[in-house]
N, C-alpha and C positions, 0 to 999 in steps of 0.2 A: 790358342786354347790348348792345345797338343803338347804345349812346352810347358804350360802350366802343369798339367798331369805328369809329364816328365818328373819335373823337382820336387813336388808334392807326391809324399808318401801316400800309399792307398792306406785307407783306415786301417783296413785287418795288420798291415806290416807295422804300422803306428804302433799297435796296441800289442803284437809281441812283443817288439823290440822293447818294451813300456815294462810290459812284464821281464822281459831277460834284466834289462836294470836294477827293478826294483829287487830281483832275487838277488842277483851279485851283492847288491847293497845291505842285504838281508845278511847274507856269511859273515860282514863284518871281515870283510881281507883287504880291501880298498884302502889305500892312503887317504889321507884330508882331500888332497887335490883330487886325487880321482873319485872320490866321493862325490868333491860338487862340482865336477864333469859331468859324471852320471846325473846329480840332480839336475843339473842344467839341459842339459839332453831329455830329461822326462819331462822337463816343467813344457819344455816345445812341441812333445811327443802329444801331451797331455791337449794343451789346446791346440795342439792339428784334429786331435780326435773330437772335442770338443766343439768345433769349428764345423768337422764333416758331418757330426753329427746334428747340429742344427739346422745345417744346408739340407740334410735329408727330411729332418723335420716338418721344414716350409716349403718342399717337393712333395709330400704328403698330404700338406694343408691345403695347397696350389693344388693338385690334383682333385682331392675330395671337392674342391668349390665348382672346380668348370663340370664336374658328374653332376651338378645341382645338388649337394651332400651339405647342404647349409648348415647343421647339426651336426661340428665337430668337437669333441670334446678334447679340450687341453691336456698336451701333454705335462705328466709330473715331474717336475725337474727338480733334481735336491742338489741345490746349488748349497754346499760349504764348504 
């Protein structure tokens, strides 16, 4: 489990790194290639965050139930 945390980006680094891309690609100086380097690199970034973020979700959910918290209300997710 130790090794998994290794290769796997913590969210927060995810989600700058996510942002440093999308700005560079924002200047418009990037070549083609390096354009969808960078998109390629965010679409990863993208659902690591998306991924950790659900795992916390149902760490949330899982907790609220064993406190006897039967009355959780769903989180809003604007999946597009």
């Amino acid at each position: 489990m130790a090794k998994k945390r290794q290769e796997t980006p913590r969210f927060e680094q995810s989600l700058q790194e996510l942002e440093a891309l999308v700005e560079k690609m924002e200047q418009g100086d990037l070549s083609l290639e390096e354009s969808l380097q960078h998109f390629e690199r965010g679409v990863q970034l993208t659902r690591a965050c998306q991924q950790a973020l659900k795992e916390a979700e149902q760490k949330v959910e899982t907790l609220l139930k064993k406190n006897g918290q039967e009355e959780i209300a769903p989180f809003d997710s604007e999946d597009t």
